[in-house]
C-alpha positions as a Markdown table, in Angstrom:
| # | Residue | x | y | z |
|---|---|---|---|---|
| 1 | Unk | 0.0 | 0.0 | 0.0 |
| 2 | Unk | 1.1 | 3.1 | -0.3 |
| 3 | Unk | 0.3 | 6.0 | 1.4 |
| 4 | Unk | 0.2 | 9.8 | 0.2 |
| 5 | Unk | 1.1 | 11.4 | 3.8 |
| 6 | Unk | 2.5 | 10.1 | 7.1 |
| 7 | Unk | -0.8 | 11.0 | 8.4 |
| 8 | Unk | -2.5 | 8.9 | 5.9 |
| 9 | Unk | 0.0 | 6.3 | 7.3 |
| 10 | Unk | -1.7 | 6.4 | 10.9 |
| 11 | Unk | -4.9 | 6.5 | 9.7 |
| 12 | Unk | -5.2 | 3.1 | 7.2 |
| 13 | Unk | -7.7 | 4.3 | 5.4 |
| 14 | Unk | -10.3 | 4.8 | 8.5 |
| 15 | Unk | -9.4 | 1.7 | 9.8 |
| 16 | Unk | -6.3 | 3.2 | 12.5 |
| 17 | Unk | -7.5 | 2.8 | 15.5 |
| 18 | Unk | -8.4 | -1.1 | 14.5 |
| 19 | Unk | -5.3 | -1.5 | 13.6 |
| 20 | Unk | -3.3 | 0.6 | 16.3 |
| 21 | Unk | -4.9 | -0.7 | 19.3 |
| 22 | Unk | -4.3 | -4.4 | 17.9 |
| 23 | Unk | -0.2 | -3.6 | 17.6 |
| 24 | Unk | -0.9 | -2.0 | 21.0 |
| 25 | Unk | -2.3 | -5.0 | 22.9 |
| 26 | Unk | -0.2 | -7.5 | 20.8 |
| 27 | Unk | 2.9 | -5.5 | 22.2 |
| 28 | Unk | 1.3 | -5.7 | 25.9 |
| 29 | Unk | 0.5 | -9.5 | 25.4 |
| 30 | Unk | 4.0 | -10.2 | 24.6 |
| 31 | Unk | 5.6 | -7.7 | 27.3 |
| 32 | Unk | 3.7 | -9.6 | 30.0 |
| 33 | Unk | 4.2 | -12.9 | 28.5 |
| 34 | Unk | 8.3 | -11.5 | 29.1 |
| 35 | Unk | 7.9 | -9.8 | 32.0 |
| 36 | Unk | 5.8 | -12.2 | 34.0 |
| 37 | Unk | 8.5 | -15.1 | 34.4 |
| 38 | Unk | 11.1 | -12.6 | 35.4 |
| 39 | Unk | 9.0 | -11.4 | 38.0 |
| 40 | Unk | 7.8 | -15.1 | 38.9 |
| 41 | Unk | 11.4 | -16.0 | 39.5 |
| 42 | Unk | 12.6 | -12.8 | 41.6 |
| 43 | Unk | 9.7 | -13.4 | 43.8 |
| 44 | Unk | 10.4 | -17.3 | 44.4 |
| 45 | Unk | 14.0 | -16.6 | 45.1 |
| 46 | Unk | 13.2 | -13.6 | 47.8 |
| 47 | Unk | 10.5 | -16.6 | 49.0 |
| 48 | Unk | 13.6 | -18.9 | 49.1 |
| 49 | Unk | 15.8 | -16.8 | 50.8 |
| 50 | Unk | 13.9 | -15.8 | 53.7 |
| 51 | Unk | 13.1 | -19.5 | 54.3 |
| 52 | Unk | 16.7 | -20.9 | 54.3 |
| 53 | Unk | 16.7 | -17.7 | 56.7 |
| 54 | Unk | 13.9 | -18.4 | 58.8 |
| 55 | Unk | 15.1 | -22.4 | 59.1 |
| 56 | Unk | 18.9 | -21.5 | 60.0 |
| 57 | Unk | 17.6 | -19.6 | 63.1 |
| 58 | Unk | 15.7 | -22.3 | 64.7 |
């Protein structure tokens, strides 16, 4: 396709915001499908931690 303007560009023909908001939530999907595991795996090690902690004191 080509488009006469950059403006053009944003708006696809009337259909921008369709196709905007789906590169928008794709790019959310995949940043929590990233972030989520990371997070998963800080928290279990903190989790880990302070029970190796907890079970060296008594």
């Amino acid at each position: 396709m080509n488009f006469a303007s950059l403006s053009d560009f944003f708006a696809m023909g009337h259909h921008g915001l369709y196709v905007w908001s789906a590169y928008g939530v794709c790019l959310l999907v995949l940043a929590v499908n990233v972030a989520a595991p990371v997070l998963a795996r800080r928290r279990y090690l903190q989790e880990e931690a302070r029970r190796l902690r907890r079970e060296s004191k008594s």
